[in-house]
C-alpha positions in Angstrom: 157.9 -72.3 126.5 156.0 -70.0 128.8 157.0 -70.2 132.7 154.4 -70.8 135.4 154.0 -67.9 137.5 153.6 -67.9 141.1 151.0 -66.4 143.3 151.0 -62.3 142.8 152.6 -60.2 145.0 150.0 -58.3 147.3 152.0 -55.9 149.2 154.9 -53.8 149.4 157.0 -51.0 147.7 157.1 -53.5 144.4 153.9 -54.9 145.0 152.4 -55.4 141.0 156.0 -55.5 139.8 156.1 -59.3 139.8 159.6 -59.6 140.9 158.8 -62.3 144.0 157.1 -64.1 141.2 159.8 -64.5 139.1 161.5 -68.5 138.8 164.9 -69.5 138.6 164.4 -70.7 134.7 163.3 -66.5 134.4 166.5 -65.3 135.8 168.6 -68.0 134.3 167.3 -66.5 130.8 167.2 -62.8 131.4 171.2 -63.2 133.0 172.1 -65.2 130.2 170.7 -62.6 127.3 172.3 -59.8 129.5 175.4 -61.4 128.7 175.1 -61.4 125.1 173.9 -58.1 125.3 177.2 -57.0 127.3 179.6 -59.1 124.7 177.0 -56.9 121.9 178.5 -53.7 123.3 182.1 -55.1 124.4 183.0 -56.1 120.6 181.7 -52.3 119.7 183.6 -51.0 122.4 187.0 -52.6 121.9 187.8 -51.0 119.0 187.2 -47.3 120.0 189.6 -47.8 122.9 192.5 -49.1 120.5 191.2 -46.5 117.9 194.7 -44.6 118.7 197.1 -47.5 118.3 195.0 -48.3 114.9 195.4 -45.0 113.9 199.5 -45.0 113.9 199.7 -48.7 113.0 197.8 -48.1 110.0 198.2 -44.5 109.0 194.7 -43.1 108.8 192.8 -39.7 109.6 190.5 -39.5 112.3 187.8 -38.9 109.3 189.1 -42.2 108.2 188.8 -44.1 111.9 185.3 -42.8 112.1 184.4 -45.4 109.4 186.2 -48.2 111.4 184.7 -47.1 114.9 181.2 -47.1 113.9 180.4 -46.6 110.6 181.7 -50.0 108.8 179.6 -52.1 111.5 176.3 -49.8 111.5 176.1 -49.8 107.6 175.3 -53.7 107.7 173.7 -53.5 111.1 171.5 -50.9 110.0 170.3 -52.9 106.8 170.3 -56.8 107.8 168.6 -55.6 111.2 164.8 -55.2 109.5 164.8 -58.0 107.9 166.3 -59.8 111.0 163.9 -59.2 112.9 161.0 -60.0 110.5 162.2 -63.7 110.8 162.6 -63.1 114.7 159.1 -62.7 114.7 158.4 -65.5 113.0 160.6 -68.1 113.8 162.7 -69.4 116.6 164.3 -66.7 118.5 166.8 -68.5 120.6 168.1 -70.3 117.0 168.8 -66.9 115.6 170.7 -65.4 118.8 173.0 -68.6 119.2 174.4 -68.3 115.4 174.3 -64.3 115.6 176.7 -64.5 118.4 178.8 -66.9 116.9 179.0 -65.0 113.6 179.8 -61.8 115.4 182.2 -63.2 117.8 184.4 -64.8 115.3 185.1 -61.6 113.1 185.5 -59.9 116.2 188.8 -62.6 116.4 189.3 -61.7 112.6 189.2 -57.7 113.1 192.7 -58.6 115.3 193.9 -60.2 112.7 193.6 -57.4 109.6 196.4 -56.2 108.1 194.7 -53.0 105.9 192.2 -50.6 106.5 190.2 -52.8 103.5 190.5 -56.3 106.2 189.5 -54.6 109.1 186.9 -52.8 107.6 184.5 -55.7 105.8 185.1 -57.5 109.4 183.6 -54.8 111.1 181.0 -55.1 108.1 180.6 -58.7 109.0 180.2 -58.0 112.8 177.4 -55.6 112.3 175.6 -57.9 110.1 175.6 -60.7 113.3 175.1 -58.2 116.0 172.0 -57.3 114.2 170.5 -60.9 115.1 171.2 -60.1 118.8 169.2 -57.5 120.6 165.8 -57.8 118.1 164.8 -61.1 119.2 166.5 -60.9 123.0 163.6 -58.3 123.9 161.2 -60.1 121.8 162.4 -63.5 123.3 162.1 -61.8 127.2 158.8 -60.2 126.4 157.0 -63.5 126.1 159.5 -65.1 129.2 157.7 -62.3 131.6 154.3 -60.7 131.9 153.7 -57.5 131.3 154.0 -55.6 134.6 157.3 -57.8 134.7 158.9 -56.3 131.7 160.2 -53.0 132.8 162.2 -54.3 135.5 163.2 -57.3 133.1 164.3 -54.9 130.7 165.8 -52.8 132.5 168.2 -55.6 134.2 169.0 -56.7 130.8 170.5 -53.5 130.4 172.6 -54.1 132.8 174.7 -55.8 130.0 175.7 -53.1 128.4 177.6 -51.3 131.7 179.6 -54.5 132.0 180.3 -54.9 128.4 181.5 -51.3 128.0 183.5 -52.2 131.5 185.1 -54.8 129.4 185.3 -53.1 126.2 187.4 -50.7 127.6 189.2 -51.8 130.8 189.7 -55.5 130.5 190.5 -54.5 126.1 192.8 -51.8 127.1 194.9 -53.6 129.7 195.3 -56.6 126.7 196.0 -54.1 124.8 199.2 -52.9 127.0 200.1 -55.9 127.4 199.6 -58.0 124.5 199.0 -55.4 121.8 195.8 -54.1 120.1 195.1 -56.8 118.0 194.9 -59.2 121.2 192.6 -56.9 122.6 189.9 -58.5 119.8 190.7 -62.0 120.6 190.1 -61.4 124.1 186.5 -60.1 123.1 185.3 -63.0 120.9 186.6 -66.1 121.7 183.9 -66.1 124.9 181.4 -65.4 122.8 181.7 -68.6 120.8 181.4 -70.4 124.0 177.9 -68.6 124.9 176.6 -69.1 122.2 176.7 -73.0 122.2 175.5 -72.8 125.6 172.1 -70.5 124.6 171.4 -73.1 121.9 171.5 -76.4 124.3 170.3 -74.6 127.1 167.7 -72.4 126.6 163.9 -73.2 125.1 161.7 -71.0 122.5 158.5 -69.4 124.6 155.1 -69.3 123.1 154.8 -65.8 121.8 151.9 -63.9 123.2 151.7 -66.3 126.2 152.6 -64.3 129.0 150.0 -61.5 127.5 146.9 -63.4 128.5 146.8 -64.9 125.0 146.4 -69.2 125.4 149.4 -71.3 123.9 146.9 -72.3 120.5 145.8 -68.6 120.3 149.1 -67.5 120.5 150.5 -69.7 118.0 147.5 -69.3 115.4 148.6 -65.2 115.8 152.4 -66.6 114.7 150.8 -68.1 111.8 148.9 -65.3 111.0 151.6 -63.0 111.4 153.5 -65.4 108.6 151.6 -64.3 106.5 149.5 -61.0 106.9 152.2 -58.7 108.3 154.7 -58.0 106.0 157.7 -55.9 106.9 156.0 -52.9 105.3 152.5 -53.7 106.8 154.5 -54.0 110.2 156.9 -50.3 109.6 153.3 -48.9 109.0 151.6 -49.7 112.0 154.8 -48.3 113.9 155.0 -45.1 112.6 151.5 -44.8 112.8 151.7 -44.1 116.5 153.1 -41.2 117.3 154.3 -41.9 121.2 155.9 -44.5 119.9 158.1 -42.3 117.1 158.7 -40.1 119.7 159.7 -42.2 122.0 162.1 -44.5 119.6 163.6 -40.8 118.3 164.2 -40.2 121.9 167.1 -43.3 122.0 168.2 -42.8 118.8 169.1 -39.0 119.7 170.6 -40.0 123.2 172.8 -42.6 121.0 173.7 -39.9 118.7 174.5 -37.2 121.9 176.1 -39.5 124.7 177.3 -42.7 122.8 178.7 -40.9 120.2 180.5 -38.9 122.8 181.7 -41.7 124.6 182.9 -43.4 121.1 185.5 -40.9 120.9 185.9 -39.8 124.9 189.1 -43.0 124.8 190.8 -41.5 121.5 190.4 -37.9 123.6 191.8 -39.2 126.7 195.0 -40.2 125.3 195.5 -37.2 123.4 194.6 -34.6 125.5 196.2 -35.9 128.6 198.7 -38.5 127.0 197.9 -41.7 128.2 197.7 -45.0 126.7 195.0 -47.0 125.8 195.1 -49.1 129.1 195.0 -46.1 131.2 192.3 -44.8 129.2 190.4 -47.3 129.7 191.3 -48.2 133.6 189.1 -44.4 133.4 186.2 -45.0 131.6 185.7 -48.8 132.3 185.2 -48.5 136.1 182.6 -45.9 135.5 180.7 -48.0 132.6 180.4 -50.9 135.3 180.2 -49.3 138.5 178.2 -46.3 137.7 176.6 -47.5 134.5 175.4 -51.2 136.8 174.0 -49.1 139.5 172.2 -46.4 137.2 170.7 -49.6 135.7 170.0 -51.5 138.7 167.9 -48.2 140.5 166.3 -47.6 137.3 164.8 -51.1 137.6 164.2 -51.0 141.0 162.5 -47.7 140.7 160.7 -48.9 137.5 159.1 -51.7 139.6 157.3 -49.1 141.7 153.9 -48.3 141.9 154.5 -44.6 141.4 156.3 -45.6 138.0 153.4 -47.6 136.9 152.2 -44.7 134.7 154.1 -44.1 131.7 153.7 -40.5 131.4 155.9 -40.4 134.6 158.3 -42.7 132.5 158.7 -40.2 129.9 159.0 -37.4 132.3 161.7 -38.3 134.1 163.7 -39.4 131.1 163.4 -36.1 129.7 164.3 -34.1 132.6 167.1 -36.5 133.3 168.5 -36.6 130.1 168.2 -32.2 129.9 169.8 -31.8 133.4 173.1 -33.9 132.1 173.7 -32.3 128.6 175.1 -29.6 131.1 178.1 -31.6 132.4 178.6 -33.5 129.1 179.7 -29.8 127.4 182.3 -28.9 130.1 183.8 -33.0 130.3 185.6 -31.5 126.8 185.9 -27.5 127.5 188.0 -28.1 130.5 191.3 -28.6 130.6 191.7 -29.8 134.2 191.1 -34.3 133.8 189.3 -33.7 137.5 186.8 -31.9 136.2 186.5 -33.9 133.5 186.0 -36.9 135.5 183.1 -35.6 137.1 181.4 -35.1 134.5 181.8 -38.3 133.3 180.8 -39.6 136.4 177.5 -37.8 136.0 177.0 -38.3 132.0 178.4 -42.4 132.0 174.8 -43.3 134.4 172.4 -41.5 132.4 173.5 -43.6 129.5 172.2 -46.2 130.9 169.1 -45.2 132.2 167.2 -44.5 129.4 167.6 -48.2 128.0 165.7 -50.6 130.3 162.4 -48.1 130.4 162.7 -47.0 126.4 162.7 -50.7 125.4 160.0 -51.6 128.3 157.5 -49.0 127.2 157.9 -50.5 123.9 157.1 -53.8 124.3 154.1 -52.7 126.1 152.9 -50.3 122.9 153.0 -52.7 120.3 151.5 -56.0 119.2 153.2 -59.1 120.8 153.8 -60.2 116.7 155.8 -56.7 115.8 158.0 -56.6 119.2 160.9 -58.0 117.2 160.4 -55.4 114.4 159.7 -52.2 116.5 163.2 -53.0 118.6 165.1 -53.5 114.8 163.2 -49.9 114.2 164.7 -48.5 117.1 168.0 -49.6 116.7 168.3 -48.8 113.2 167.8 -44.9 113.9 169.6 -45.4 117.1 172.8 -47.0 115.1 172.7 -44.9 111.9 172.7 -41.7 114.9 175.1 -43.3 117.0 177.4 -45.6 114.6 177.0 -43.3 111.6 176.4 -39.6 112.0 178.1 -39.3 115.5 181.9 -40.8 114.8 181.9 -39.6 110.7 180.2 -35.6 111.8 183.7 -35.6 115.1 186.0 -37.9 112.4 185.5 -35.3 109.5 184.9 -32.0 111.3 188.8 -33.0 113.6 190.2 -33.4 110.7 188.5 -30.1 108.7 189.8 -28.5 111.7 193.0 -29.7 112.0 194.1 -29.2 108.3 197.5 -29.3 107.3 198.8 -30.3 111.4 197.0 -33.2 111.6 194.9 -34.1 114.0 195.1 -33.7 117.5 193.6 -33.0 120.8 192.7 -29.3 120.1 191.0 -30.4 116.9 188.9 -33.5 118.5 188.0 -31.3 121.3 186.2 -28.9 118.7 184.4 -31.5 117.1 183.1 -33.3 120.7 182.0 -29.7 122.3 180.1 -29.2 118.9 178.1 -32.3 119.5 177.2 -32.0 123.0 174.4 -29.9 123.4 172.3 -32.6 121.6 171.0 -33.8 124.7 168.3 -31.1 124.7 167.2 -32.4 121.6 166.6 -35.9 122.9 165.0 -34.2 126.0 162.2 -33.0 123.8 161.2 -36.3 122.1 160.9 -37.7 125.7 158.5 -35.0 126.5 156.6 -35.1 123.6 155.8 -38.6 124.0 153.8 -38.0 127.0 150.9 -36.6 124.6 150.0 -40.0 123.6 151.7 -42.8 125.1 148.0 -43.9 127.2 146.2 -44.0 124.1 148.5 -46.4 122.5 149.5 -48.5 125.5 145.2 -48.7 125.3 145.5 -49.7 122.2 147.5 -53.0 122.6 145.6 -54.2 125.3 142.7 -53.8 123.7 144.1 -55.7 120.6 142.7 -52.5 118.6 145.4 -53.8 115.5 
C-alpha cells in the first residue's frame, strides 16, 4: 500500500529530492530489495571467481566456461524475463520476488553440488530463470513505494546492492573457496537467500500501482485492470520502442554491461593467471573495490542525483556519457600492462563507473514510461543488457582465448588478447548516452501528460 508522505522539503542542497520525506516503512523496503538485488549479483558473481578451479576440476576450455559464467543463466533469464514481468505488472509484485529468490537461491546450493558440465549447466539454467523474477518487479514495486522526484535517489541506493553483492561474490566466495573448496563457495551464496525471501513475503505489503504518481488508489487500480487486459506484451514492446530516448538510453546499459561487466566477468580468471594467484586472493582484489568503491560511486551518484542541478535529465545523460568515455581509457591498459600496480588503478577507476550508470539509467526510466509498463521496460532493459553482458561478452573472450591459444591451451597471454579486444566498447556506450539527450524532455512530457 502507498506510504503517507510528509510535509515537502522547502530548502537546501536536496531540496525537491524528498529525501527528509521519506518514512521508516520506505527505507525498510528499499534496504530490503537492495539486498535481494546484492544476493541477484553475488549468485552471478560466485561462479566467475571459482571459474579457474571449475575449469581444472572439470576439464573444459575457456570457450566452454563462457557458457557456464554467463551464457547458461542469461539464456533462460533472457527469455522467462518478458513474460515475468508482464505478470509483474499485473499482479502482486512482492509474491513474485519472495518465490524468485527462493527458486534462485536453491540452485545456486545445487550449482555446488554438480558433478558434469551437463549438472552445473541446467542449474545455472534454472538460476537465470528465478533471477529473472527479481529486478523487473523490485523497480516496479519501488516506483509506486516513492514519488517521482524520489525515485532517482531511490534507485540509485538500490543499486547500492550490487557493489555489496559483487563484494561478496568475490571476496567472501573466494575466501570459502580457499578454505572449503569451490563448491562451498555456492552454498555460502544461497542458503541466505532462502531466509530473505521468507522474510519479504511476511513482511512486506503490495503498493497501489500508480499511487505515488498523483493517480487516486480506485484510479489506479481501474488502470491495473485495464492494463489486464488492453496491453499485451506486444502492445507494451511497442510503445517502448516507440520512443527513441528511451532505446537509447536502455542501449546505453546494455553496451556498458557488454564493455565493463563483461570485463569484470573474466578480470578473476585473469588475475589468477596472469599473476598466479588463487581464487581467494583474487578475489580479496576485486571484492574490496566492488564494495568500497562500487558503495561510494553509488552513494555520490544518489546524493548528487537528489540535486537540483541534476533535476534535468539532459544533464543525466550528459554526464553518463562523458563519464563512461573518460574510463574506457583505463579499462584498455588494466590488461596491456604487465605491472598488477598499474592494473589496480585502473580497476580502481573502471570498478565505480560500473556502478554509476545503474541508479540514474533505471530512474530516468521509470520516469519515461507509463506507471502499467515499468515492469516491462526494466525486463526490456535487462534482456539486451544480459544477452550483451551474459552472452556475447564471456562466449566473444571464451572462444576468441581459446582461437588464440590453439594447440597450447589457454592461458594468460591468450585471455589477455581477447579482454584488450573488448575494451574500447566503452565509446560505444558513450554515444547512446549522448544521443538520448535529443529526446529524453519530449518523452518524460509525454508520461506526465498521460499522452499513452
Amino acid at each position: 500500500m502507498a506510504t503517507k508522505q510528509g510535509p515537502a522539503v522547502t530548502g537546501g542542497w536536496f531540496a525537491g529530492s524528498g529525501i527528509g520525506e521519506m518514512s521508516p516503512r520506505q527505507w525498510y523496503v528499499l534496504i530490503v530489495l537492495s539486498l535481494v538485488y546484492a544476493l541477484n549479483i553475488a549468485d552471478r558473481y560466485v561462479i566467475s571467481t571459482v571459474a579457474e578451479s571449475i575449469k581444472h576440476d572439470l576439464h573444459v576450455s575457456d570457450s566452454t566456461l563462457g557458457w557456464l559464467t554467463g551464457a547458461s543463466l542469461a539464456l533462460f533469464y533472457v527469455s522467462a524475463g518478458i513474460p515475468i514481468s508482464a505478470l509483474a505488472d499485473r499482479y502482486n509484485r512482492r509474491n513474485i520476488i519472495s518465490a524468485a529468490l527462493v527458486i534462485w537461491s536453491a540452485l545456486t546450493v545445487f550449482t555446488g553440488l554438480s558433478r558434469t558440465f551437463w549438472q552445473m549447466f541446467a542449474a545455472r539454467i534454472g538460476v537465470g530463470i528465478g533471477e529473472s523474477g527479481g529486478t523487473p518487479p523490485s523497480t516496479s514495486m519501488l516506483a509506486d513505494w516513492f514519488r517521482p522526484h524520489q525515485r532517482t535517489f531511490a534507485l540509485t541506493g538500490w543499486a547500492l546492492g550490487a557493489s555489496l553483492g559483487a563484494w561478496i561474490g568475490e571476496d567472501i566466495a573466494g575466501r570459502v573457496a580457499d578454505a572449503f573448496g569451490w563448491r562451498a563457495a555456492f552454498y555460502a551464496m544461497g542458503i541466505p537467500g532462502l531466509i530473505l525471501g521468507i522474510l519479504i513475503f511476511t513482511t512486506i505489503r503490495e503498493p497501489v500501482r500508480g499511487a505515488m504518481d498523483g493517480i487516486d488508489a480506485a484510479a489506479a487500480r481501474a488502470a491495473v485492470k485495464k492494463a489486464k487486459v488492453k496491453v499485451p506484451i506486444l502492445s507494451a514492446l511497442k510503445i517502448i520502442v516507440s520512443q527513441p530516448a528511451t532505446v537509447h538510453l536502455m542501449m546505453g546499459g546494455a553496451v556498458v554491461a557488454l564493455w565493463g561487466w563483461g570485463l569484470m566477468w573474466w578480470t578473476p580468471t585473469y588475475l589468477q593467471r596472469a599473476y598466479h594467484m588463487t581464487a581467494g586472493e583474487a578475489g580479496q582484489i576485486l571484492g574490496p573495490m566492488n564494495l568500497i568503491a562500487g558503495s561510494v560511486a553509488t552513494i555520490g551518484t544518489g546524493l548528487l542525483m537528489a540535486t537540483r542541478w541534476m533535476a534535468d535529465p539532459k544533464r543525466v545523460l550528459w554526464l553518463m556519457a562523458i563519464v563512461v568515455a573518460f574510463v574506457t581509457v583505463p579499462s584498455f591498459f588494466i590488461f596491456w600492462t604487465h605491472d598488477l600496480a598499474i592494473a589496480k588503478i585502473g580497476l580502481w577507476i573502471l570498478v565505480p563507473a560500473l556502478y554509476f550508470y545503474i541508479g540514474p539509467s533505471y530512474g530516468l526510466l521509470n520516469n519515461v514510461v507509463p506507471p502499467q509498463l515499468r515492469a516491462m521496460t526494466a525486463a526490456v532493459t535487462l534482456l539486451v543488457a544480459n544477452i550483451a553482458n551474459l552472452v556475447i561478452a564471456p562466449l566473444f573472450v571464451g572462444y576468441v582465448s581459446t582461437y588464440v591459444a590453439g594447440r597450447h591451451g589457454e592461458d594468460a597471454q591468450s585471455l589477455r588478447f581477447a579482454l584488450l579486444l573488448l575494451a574500447p566498447t566503452g565509446f560505444w556506450a558513450a554515444y547512446h548516452f549522448w544521443a538520448a539527450t535529443k529526446k529524453i524532455d519530449a518523452e518524460v512530457a509525454r508520461v506526465r501528460n498521460a499522452e499513452f
